[in-house]
FIMIKOL-639415 format. One record per residue (C-alpha): x, y, z. Coordinates in steps of 0.1 Angstrom, whole numbers. Layout:
BEGIN
(r (X; Y; Z))
...
This chain:
BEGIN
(r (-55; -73; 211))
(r (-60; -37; 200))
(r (-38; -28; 169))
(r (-34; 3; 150))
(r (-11; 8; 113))
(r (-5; 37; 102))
(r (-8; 40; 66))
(r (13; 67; 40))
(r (-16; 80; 19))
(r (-44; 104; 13))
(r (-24; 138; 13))
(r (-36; 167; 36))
(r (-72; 170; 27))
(r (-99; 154; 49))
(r (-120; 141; 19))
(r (-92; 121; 5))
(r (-74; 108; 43))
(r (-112; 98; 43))
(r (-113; 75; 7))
(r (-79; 65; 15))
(r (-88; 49; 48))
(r (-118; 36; 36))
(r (-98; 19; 6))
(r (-70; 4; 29))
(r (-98; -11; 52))
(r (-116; -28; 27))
(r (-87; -41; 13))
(r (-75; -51; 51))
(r (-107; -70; 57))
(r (-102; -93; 30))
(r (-74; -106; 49))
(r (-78; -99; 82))
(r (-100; -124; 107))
(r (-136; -113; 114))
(r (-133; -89; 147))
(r (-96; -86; 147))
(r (-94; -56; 128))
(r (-67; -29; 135))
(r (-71; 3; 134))
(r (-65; 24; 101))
(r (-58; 55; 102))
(r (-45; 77; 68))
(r (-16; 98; 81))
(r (-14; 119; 48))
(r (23; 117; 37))
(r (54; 93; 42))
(r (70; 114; 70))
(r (35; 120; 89))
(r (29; 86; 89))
(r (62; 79; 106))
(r (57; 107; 130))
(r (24; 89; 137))
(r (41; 57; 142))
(r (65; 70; 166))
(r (41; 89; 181))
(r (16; 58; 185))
(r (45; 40; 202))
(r (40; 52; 235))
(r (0; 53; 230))
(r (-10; 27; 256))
(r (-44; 23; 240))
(r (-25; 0; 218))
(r (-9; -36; 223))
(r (6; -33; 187))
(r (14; -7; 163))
(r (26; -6; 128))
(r (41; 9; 99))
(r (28; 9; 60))
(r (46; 29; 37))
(r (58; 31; 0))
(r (93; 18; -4))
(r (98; 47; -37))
(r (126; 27; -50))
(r (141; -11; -48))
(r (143; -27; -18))
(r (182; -35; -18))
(r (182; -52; 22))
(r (169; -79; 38))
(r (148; -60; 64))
(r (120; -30; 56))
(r (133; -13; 89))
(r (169; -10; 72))
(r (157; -1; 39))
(r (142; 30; 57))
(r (170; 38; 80))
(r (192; 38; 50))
(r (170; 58; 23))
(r (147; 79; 49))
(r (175; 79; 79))
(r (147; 74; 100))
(r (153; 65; 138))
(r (131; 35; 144))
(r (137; 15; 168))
(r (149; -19; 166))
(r (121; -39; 184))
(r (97; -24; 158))
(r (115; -47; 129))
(r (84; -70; 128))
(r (59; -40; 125))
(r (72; -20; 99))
(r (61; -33; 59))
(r (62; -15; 28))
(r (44; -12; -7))
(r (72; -19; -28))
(r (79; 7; -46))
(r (48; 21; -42))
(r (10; 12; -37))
(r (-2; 11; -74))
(r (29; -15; -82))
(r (-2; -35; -59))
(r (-23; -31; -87))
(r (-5; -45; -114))
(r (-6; -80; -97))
(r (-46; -80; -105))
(r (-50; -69; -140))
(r (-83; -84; -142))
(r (-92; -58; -117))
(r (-83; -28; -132))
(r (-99; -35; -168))
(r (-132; -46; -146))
(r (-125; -10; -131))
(r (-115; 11; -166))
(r (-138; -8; -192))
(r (-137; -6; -227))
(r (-107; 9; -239))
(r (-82; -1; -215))
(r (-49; -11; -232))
(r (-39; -40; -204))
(r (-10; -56; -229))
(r (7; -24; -224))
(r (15; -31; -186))
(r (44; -46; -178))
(r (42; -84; -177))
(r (65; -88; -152))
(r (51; -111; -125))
(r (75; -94; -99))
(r (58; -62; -97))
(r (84; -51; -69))
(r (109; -52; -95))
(r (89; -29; -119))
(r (103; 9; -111))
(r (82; 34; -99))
(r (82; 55; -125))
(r (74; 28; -149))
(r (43; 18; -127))
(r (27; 48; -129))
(r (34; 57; -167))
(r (24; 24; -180))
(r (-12; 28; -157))
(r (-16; 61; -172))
(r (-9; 49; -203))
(r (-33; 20; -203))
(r (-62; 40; -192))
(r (-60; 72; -208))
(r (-82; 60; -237))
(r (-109; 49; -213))
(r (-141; 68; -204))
(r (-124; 73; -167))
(r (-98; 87; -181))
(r (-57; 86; -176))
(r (-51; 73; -142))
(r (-53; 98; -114))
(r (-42; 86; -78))
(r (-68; 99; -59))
(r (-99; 96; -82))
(r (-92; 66; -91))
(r (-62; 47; -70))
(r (-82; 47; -39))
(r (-112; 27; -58))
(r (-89; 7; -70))
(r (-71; -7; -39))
(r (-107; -16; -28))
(r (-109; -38; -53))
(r (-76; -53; -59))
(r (-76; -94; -48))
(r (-48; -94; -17))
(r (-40; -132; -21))
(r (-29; -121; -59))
(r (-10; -93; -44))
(r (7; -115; -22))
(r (19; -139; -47))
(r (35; -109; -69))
(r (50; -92; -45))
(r (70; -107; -10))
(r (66; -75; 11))
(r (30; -73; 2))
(r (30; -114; 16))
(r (47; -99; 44))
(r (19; -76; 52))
(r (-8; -97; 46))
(r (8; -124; 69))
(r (8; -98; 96))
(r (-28; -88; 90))
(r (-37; -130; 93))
(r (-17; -130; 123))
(r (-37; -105; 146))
């Protein structure tokens, strides 16, 4: 089977579409069966990766192709194909419902389900009681997420956290089955990767 999934992340510059591939594909191969692994590609942002998905659609190359994006605020339905109708009013169509997932909210709430990870990755300094200790971490708002990383890291030698210096790395490293027990769409995801 030849699958692609196209991934929200990695802006409009070539060097970081580049990292960011590179970091969702490591992470995917943790997961994924030895020589079933999709395609990655790095669309850049949140509506370029849906124009990519659309567009890969109709790519016969393909036998399956997905979605990955940030869900940038609660999930509040059942399904992450009505979650972005509703917030994005995106027209995707209904036989995708299987192929769409999100990173709810967004992919550094990931992170926080491996804590061990990220003071590995920051080193001395790193202020991991001050991140949330929610084991949900879909429940954790966005904004949250990202102050209480920056906040954590800023007295280290890497510095505050920066997404693409250091998020990229990051997602590398991060263990999936943890990620999977924190958070249900990120189960969701990883169950699809098992399944190709």
């Amino acid at each position: 089977m030849s699958a692609k999934i196209c991934i929200e992340g990695g802006g409009n510059d070539a060097f970081t579409l580049r990292i960011c591939k590179s970091a969702f594909v490591q992470y995917c191969e943790k997961v994924v069966r030895p020589l079933r692994m999709p395609r990655i590609v790095a669309s850049g942002s949140r509506d370029e990766a849906y124009r990519d998905f659309i567009t890969s659609l109709s790519d016969r190359r393909y036998d399956l192709v997905s979605l990955l994006v940030d869900s940038e605020d609660p999930v509040q339905t059942t399904s992450a194909i009505d979650h972005l109708r509703n917030r994005d009013r995106w027209q995707l169509p209904q036989t995708s419902a299987q192929q769409i997932f999100l990173m709810t909210q967004c992919m550094e709430s990931w992170f926080l389900a491996d804590k061990d990870t990220l003071e590995q990755y920051y080193g001395q300094g790193f202020l991991r009681n001050s991140l949330p200790a929610r084991t949900n971490v879909e429940a954790i708002p966005k904004a949250e997420v990202m102050n209480s990383l920056e906040h954590a890291s800023a007295p280290c030698q890497k510095k505050k956290y920066h997404k693409t210096n250091h998020g990229f790395a990051i997602l590398a490293l991060i263990n999936p089955t943890l990620v999977e027990a924190a958070s249900q769409h990120a189960r969701l995801f990883n169950d699809f990767l098992r399944g190709l």
